[in-house]
mmCIF file of the N, C-alpha and C atoms, coordinates in Angstrom:
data_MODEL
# 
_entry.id   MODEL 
# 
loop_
_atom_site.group_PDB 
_atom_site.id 
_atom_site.type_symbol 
_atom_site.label_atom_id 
_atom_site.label_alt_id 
_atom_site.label_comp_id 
_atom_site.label_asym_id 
_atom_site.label_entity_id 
_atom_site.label_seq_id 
_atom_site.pdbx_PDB_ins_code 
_atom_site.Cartn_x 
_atom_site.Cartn_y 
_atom_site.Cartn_z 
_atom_site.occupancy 
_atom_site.B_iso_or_equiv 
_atom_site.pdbx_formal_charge 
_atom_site.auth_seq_id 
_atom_site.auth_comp_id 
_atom_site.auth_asym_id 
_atom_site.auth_atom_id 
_atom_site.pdbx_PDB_model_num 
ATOM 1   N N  . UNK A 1 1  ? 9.290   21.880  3.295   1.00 0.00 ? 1  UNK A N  1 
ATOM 2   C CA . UNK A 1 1  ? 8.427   20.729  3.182   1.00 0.00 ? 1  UNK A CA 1 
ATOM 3   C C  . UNK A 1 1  ? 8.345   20.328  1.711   1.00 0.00 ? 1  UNK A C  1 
ATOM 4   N N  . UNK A 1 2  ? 9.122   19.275  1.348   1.00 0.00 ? 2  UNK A N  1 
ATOM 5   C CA . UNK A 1 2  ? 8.597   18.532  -0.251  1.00 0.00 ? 2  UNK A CA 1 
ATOM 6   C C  . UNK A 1 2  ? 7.162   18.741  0.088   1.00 0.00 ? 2  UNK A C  1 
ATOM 7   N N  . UNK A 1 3  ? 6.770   18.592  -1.575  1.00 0.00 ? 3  UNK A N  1 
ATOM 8   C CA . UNK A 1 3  ? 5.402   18.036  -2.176  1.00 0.00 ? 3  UNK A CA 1 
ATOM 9   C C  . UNK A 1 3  ? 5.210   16.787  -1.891  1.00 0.00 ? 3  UNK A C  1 
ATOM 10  N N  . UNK A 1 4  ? 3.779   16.569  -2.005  1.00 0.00 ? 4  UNK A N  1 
ATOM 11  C CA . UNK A 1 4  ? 3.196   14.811  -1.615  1.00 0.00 ? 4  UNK A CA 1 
ATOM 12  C C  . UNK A 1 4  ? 3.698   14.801  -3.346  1.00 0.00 ? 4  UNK A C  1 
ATOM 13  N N  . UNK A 1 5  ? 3.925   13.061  -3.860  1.00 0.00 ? 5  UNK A N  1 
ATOM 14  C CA . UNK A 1 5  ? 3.870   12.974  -4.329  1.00 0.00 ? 5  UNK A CA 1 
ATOM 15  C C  . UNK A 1 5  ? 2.268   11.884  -4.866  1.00 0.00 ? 5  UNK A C  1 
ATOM 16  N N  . UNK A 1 6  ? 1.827   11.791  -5.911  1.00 0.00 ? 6  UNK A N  1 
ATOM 17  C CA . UNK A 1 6  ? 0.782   11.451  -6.385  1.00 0.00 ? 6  UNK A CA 1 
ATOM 18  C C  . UNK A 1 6  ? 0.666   10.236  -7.527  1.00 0.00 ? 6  UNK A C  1 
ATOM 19  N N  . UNK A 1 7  ? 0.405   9.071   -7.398  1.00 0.00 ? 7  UNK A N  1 
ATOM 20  C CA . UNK A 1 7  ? 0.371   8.545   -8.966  1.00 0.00 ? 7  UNK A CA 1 
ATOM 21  C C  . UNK A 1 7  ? -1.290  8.268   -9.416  1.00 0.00 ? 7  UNK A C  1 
ATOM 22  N N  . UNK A 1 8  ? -1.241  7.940   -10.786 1.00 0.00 ? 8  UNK A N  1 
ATOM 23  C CA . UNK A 1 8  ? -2.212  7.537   -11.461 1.00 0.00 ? 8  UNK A CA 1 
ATOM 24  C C  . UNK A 1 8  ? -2.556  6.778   -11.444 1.00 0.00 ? 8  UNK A C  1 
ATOM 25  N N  . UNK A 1 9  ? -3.454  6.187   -10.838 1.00 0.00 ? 9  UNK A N  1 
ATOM 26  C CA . UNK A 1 9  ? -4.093  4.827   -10.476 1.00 0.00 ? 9  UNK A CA 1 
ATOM 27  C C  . UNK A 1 9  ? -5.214  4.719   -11.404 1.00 0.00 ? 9  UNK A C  1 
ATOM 28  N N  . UNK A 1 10 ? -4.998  3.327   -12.008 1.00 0.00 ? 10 UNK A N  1 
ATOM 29  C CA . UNK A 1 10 ? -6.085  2.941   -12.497 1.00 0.00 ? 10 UNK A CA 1 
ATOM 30  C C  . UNK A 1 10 ? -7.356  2.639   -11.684 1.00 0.00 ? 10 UNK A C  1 
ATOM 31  N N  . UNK A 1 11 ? -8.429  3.624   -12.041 1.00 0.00 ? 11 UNK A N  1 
ATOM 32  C CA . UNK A 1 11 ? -9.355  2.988   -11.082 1.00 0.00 ? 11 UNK A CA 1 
ATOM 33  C C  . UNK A 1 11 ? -10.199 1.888   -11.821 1.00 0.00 ? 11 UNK A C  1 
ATOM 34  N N  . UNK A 1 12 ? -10.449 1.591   -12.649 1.00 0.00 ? 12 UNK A N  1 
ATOM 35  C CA . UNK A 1 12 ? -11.117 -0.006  -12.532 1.00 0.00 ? 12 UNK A CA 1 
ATOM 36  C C  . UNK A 1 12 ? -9.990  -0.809  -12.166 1.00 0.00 ? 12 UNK A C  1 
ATOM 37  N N  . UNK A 1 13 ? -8.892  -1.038  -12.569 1.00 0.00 ? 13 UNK A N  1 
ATOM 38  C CA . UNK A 1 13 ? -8.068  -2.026  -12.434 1.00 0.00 ? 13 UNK A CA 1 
ATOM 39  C C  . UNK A 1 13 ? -7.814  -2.245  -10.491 1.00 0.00 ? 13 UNK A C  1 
ATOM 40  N N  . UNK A 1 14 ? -8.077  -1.013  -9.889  1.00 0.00 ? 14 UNK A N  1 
ATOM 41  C CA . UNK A 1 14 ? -8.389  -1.253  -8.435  1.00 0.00 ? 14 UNK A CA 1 
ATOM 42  C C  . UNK A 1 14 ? -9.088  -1.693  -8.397  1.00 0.00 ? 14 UNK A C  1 
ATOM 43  N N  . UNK A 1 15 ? -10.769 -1.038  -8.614  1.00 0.00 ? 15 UNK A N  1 
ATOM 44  C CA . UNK A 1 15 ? -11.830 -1.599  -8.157  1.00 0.00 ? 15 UNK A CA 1 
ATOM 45  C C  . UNK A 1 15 ? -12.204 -2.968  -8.529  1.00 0.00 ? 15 UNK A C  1 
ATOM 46  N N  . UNK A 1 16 ? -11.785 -3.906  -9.443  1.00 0.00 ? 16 UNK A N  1 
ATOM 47  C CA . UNK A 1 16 ? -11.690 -4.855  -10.092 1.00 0.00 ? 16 UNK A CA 1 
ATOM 48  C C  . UNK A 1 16 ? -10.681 -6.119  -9.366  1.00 0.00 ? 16 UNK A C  1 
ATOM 49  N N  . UNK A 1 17 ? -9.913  -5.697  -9.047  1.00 0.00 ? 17 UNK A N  1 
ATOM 50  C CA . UNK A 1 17 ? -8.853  -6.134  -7.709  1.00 0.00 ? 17 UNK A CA 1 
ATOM 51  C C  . UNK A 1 17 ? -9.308  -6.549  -6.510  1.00 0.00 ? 17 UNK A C  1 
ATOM 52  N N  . UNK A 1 18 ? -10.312 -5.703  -6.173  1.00 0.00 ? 18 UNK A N  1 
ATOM 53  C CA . UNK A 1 18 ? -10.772 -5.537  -4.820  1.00 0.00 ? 18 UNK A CA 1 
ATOM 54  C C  . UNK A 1 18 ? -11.828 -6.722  -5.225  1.00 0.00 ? 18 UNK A C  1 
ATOM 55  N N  . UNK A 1 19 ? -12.842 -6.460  -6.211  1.00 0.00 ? 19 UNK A N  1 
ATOM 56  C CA . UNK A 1 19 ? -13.903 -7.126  -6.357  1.00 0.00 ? 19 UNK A CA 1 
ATOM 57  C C  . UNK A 1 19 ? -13.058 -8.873  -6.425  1.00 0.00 ? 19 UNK A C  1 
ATOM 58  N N  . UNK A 1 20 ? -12.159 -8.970  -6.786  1.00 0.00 ? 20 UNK A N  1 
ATOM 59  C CA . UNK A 1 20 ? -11.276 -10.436 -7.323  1.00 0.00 ? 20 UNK A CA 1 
ATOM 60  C C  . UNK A 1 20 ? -11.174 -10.891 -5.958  1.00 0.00 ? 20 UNK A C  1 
ATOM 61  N N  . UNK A 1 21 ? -10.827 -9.986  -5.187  1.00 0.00 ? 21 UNK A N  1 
ATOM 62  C CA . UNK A 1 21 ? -10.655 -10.660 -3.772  1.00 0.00 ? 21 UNK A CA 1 
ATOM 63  C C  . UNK A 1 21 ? -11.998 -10.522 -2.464  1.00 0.00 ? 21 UNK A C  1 
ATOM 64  N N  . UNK A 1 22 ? -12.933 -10.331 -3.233  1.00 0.00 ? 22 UNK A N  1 
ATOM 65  C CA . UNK A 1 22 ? -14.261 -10.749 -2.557  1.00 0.00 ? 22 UNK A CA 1 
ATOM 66  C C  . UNK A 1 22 ? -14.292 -9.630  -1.592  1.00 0.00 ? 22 UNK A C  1 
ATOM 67  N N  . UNK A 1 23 ? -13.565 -8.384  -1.622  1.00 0.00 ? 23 UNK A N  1 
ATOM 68  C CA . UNK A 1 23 ? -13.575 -7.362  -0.839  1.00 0.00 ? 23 UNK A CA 1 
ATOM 69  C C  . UNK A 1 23 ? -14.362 -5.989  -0.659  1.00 0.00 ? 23 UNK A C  1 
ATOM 70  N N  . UNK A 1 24 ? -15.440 -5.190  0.481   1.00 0.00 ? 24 UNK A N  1 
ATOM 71  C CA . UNK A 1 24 ? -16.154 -4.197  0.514   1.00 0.00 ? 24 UNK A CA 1 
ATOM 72  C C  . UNK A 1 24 ? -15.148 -3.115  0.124   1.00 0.00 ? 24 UNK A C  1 
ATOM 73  N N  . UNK A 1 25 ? -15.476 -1.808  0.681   1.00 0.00 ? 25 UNK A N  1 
ATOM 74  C CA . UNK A 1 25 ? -14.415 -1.128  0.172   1.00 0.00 ? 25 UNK A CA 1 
ATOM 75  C C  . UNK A 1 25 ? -13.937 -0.829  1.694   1.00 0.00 ? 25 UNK A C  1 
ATOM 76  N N  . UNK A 1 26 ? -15.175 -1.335  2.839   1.00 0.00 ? 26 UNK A N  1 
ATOM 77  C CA . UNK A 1 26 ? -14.626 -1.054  4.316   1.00 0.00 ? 26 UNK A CA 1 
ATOM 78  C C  . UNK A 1 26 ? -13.692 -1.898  4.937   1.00 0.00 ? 26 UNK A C  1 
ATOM 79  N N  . UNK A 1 27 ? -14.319 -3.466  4.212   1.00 0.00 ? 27 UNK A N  1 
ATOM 80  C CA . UNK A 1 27 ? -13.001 -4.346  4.621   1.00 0.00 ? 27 UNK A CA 1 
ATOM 81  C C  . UNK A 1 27 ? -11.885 -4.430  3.917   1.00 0.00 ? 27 UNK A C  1 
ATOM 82  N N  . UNK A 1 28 ? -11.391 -3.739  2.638   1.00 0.00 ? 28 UNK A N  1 
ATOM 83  C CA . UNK A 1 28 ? -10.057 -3.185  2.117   1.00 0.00 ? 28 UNK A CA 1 
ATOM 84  C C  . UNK A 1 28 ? -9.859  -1.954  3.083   1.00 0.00 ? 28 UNK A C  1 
ATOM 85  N N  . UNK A 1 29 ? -10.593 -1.146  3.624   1.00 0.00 ? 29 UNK A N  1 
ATOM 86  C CA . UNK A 1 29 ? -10.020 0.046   4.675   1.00 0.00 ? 29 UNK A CA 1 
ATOM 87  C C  . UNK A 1 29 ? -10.344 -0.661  5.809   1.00 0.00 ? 29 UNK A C  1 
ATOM 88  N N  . UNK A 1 30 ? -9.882  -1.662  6.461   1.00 0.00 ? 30 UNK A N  1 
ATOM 89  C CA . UNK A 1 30 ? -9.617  -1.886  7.622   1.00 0.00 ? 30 UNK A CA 1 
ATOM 90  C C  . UNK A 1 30 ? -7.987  -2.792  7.432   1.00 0.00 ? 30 UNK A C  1 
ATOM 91  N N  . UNK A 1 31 ? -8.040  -3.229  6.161   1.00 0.00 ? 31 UNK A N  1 
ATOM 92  C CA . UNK A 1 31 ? -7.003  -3.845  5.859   1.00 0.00 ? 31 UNK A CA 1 
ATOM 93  C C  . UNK A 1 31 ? -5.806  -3.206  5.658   1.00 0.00 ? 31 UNK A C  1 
ATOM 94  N N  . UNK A 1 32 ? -6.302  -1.631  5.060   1.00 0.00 ? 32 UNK A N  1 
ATOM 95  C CA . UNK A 1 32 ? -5.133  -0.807  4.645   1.00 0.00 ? 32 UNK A CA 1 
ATOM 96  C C  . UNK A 1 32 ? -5.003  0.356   5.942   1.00 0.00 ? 32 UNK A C  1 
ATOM 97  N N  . UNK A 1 33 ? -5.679  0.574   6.279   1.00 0.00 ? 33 UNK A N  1 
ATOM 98  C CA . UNK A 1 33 ? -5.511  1.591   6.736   1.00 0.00 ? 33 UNK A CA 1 
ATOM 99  C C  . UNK A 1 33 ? -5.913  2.610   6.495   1.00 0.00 ? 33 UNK A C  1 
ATOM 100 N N  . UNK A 1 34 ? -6.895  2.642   4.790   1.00 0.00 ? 34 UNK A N  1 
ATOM 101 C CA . UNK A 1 34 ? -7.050  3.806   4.648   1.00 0.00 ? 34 UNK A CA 1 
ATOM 102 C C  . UNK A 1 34 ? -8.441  4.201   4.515   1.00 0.00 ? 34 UNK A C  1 
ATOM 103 N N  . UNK A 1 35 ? -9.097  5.264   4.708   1.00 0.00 ? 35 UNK A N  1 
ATOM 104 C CA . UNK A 1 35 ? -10.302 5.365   4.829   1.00 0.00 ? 35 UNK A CA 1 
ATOM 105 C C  . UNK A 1 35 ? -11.078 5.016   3.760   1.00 0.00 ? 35 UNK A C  1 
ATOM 106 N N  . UNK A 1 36 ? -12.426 4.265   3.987   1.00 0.00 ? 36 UNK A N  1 
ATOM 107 C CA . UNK A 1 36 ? -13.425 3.739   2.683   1.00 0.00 ? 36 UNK A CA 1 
ATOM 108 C C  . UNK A 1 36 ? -13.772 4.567   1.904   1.00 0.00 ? 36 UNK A C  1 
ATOM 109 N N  . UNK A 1 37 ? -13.790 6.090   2.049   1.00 0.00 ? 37 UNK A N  1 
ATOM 110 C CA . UNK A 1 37 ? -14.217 7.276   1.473   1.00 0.00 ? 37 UNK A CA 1 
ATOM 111 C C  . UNK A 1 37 ? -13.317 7.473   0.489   1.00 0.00 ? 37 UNK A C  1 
ATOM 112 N N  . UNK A 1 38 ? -11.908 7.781   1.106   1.00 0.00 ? 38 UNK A N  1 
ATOM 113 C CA . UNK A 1 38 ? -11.147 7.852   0.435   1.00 0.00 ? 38 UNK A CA 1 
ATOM 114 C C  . UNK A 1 38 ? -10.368 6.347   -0.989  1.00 0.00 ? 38 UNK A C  1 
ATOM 115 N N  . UNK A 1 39 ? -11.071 5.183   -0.874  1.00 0.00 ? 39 UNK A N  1 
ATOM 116 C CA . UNK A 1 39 ? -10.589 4.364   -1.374  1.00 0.00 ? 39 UNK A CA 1 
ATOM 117 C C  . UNK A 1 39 ? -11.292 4.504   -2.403  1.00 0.00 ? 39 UNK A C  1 
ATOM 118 N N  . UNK A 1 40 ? -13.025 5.205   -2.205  1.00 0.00 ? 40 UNK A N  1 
ATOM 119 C CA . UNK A 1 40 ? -14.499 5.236   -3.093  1.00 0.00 ? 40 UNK A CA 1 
ATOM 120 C C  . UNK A 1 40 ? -13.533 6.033   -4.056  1.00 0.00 ? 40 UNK A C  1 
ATOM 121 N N  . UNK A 1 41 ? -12.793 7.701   -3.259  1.00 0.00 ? 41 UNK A N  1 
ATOM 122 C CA . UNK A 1 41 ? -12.655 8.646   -4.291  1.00 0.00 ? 41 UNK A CA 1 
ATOM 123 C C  . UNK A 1 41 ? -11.462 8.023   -5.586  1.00 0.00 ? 41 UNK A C  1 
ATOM 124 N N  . UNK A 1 42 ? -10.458 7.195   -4.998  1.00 0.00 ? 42 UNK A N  1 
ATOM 125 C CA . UNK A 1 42 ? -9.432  6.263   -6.137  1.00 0.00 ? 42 UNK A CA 1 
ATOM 126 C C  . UNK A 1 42 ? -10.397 5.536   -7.149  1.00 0.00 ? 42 UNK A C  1 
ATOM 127 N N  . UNK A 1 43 ? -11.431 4.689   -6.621  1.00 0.00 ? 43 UNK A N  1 
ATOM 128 C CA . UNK A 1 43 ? -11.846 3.683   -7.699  1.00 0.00 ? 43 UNK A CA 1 
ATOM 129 C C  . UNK A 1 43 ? -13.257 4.664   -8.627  1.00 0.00 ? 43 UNK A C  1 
ATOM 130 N N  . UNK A 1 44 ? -13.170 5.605   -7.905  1.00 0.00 ? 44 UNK A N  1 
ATOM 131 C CA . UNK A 1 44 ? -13.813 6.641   -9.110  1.00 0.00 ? 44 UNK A CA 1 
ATOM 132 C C  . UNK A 1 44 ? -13.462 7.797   -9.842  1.00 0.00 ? 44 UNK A C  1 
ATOM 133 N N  . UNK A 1 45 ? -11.833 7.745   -9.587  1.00 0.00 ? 45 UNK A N  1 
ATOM 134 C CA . UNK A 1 45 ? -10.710 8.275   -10.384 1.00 0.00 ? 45 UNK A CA 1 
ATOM 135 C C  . UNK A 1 45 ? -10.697 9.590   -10.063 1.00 0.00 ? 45 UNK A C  1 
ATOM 136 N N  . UNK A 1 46 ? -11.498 10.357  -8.876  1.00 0.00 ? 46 UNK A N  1 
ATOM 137 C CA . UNK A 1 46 ? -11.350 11.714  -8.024  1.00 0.00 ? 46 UNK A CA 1 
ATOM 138 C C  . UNK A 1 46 ? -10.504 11.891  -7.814  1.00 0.00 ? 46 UNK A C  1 
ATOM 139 N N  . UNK A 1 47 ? -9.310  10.982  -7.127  1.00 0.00 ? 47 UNK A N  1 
ATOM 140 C CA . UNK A 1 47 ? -8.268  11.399  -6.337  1.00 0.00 ? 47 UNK A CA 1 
ATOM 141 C C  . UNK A 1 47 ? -7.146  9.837   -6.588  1.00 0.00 ? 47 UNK A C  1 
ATOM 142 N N  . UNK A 1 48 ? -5.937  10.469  -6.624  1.00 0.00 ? 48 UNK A N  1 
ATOM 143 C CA . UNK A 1 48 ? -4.580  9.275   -6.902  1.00 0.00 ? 48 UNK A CA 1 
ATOM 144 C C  . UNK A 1 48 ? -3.993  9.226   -5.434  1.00 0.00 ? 48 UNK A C  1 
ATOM 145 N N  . UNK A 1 49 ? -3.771  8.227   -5.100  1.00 0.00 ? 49 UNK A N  1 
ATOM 146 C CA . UNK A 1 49 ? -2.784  8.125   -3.694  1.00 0.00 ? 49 UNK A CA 1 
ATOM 147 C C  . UNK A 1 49 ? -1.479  8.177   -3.781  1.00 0.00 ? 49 UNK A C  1 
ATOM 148 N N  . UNK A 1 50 ? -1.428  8.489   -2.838  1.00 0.00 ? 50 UNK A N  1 
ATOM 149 C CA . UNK A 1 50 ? 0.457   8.715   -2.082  1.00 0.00 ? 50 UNK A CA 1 
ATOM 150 C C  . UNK A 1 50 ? 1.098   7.372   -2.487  1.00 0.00 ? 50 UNK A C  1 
ATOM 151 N N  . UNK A 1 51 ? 2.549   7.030   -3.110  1.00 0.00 ? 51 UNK A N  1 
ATOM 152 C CA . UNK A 1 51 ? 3.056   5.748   -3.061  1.00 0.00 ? 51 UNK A CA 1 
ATOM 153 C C  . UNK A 1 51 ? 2.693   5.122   -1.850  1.00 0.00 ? 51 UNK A C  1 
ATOM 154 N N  . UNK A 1 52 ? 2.784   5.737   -0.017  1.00 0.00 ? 52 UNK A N  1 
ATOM 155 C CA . UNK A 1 52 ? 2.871   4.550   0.833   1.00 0.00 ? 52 UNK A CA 1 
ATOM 156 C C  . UNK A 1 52 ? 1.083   3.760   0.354   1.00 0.00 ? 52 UNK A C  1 
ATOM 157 N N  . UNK A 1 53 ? 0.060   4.757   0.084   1.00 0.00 ? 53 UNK A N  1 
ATOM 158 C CA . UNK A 1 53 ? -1.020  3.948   0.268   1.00 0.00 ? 53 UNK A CA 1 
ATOM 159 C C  . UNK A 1 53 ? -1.192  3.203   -0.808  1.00 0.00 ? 53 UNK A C  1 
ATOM 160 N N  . UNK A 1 54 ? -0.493  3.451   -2.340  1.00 0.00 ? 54 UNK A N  1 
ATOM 161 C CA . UNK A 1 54 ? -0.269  2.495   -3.194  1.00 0.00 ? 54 UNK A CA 1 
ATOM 162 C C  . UNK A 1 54 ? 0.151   1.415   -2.674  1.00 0.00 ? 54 UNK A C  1 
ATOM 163 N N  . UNK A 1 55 ? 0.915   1.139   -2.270  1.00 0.00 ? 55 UNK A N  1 
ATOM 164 C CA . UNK A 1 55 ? 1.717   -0.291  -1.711  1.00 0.00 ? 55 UNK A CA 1 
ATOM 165 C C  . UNK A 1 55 ? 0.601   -0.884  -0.969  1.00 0.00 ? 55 UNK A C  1 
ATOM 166 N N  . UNK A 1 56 ? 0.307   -0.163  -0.051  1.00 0.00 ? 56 UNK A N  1 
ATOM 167 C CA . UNK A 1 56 ? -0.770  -0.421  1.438   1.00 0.00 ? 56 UNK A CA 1 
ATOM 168 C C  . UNK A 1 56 ? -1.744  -1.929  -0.089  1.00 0.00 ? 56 UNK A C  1 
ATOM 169 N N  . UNK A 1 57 ? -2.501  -0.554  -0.806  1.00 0.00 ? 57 UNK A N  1 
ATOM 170 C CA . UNK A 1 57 ? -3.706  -0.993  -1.639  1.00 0.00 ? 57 UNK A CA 1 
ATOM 171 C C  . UNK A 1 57 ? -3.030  -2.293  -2.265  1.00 0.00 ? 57 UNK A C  1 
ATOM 172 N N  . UNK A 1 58 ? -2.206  -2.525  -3.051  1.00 0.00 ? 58 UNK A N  1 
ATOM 173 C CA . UNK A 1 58 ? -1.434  -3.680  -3.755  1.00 0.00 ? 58 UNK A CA 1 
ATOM 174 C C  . UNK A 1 58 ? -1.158  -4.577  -2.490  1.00 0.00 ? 58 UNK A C  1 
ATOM 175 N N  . UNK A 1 59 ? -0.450  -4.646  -1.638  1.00 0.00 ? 59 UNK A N  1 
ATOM 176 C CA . UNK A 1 59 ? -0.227  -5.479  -0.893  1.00 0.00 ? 59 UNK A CA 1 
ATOM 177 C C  . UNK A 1 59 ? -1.224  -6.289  -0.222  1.00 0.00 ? 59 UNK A C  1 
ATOM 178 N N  . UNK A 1 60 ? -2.516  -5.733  -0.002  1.00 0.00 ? 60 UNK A N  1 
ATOM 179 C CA . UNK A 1 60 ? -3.877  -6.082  0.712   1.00 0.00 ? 60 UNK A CA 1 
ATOM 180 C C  . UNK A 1 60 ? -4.387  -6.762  -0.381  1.00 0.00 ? 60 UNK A C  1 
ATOM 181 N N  . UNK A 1 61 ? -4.287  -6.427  -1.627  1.00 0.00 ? 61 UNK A N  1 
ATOM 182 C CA . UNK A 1 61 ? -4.768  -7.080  -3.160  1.00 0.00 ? 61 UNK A CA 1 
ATOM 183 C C  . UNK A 1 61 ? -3.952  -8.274  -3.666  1.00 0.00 ? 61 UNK A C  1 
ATOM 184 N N  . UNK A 1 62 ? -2.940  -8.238  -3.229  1.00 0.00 ? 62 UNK A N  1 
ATOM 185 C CA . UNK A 1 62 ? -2.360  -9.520  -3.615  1.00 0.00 ? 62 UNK A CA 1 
ATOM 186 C C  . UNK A 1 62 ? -1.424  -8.924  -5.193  1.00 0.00 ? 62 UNK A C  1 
ATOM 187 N N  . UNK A 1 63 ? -1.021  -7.432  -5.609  1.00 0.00 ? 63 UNK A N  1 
ATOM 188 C CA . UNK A 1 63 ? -0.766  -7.219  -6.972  1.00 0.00 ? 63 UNK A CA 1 
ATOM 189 C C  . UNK A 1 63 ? 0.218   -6.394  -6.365  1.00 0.00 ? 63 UNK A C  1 
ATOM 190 N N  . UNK A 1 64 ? 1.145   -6.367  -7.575  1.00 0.00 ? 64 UNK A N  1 
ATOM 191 C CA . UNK A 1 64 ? 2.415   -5.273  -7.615  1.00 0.00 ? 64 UNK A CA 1 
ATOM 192 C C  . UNK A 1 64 ? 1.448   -3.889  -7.989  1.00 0.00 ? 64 UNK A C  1 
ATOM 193 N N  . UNK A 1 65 ? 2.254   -3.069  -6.835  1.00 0.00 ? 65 UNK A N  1 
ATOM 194 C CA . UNK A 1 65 ? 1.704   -1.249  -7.189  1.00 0.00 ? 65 UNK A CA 1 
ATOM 195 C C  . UNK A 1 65 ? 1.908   -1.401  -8.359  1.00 0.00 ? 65 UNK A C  1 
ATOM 196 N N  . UNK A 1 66 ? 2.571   -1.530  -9.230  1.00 0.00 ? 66 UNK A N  1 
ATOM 197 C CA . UNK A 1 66 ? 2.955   -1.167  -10.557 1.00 0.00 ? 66 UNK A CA 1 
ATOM 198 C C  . UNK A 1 66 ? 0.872   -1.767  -11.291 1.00 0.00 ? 66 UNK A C  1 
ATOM 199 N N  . UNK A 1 67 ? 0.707   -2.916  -10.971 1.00 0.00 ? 67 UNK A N  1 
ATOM 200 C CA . UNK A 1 67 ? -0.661  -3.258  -11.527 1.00 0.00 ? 67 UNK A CA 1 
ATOM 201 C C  . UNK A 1 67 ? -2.282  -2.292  -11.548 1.00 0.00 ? 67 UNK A C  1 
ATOM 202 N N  . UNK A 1 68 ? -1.936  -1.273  -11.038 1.00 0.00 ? 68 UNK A N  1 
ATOM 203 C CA . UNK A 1 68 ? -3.078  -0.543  -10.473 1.00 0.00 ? 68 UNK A CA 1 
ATOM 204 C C  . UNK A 1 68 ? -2.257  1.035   -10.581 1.00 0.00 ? 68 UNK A C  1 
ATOM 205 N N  . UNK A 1 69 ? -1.499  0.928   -11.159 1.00 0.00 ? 69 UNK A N  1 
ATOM 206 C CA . UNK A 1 69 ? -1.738  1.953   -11.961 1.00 0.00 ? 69 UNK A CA 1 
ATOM 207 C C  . UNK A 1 69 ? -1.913  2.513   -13.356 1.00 0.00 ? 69 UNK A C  1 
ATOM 208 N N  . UNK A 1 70 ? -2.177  3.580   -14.029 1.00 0.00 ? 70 UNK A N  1 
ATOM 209 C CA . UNK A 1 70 ? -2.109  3.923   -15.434 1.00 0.00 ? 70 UNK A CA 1 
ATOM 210 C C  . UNK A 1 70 ? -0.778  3.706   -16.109 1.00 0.00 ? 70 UNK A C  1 
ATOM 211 N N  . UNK A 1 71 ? -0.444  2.999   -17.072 1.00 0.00 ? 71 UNK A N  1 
ATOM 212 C CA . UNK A 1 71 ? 0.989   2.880   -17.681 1.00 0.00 ? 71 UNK A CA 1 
ATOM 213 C C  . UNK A 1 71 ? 1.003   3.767   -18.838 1.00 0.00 ? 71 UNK A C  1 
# 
């Protein structure tokens, strides 16, 4: 079994994203797929997501993964 892999997400530049698009953090997790808990722990820099839920998060935001993360 590979390792998950993990990136560095900027969390304001998420949470800031989300807020741009007038979004809760439940109606970005109904959009993505991914749980609101888990979206809380990204935009408070607890926890980095998997590339697929990077994309998921950017694509629902309207931004390239590359924008939401740490460079």
């Amino acid at each position: 079994m590979s390792p998950k892999i993990s990136l560095e997400i900027d969390a304001e530049k998420l949470r800031s994203a989300r807020h741009g698009k007038a979004l809760t953090l439940r109606e970005l997790s109904e959009i993505t797929g991914i749980d609101h808990n888990v979206i809380w722990m990204y935009e408070k820099g607890r926890r980095s997501p998997i590339p697929r839920n990077l994309r998921k998060l950017a694509s629902a935001l309207g931004v390239n993964p590359s924008d939401l993360t740490i460079k």
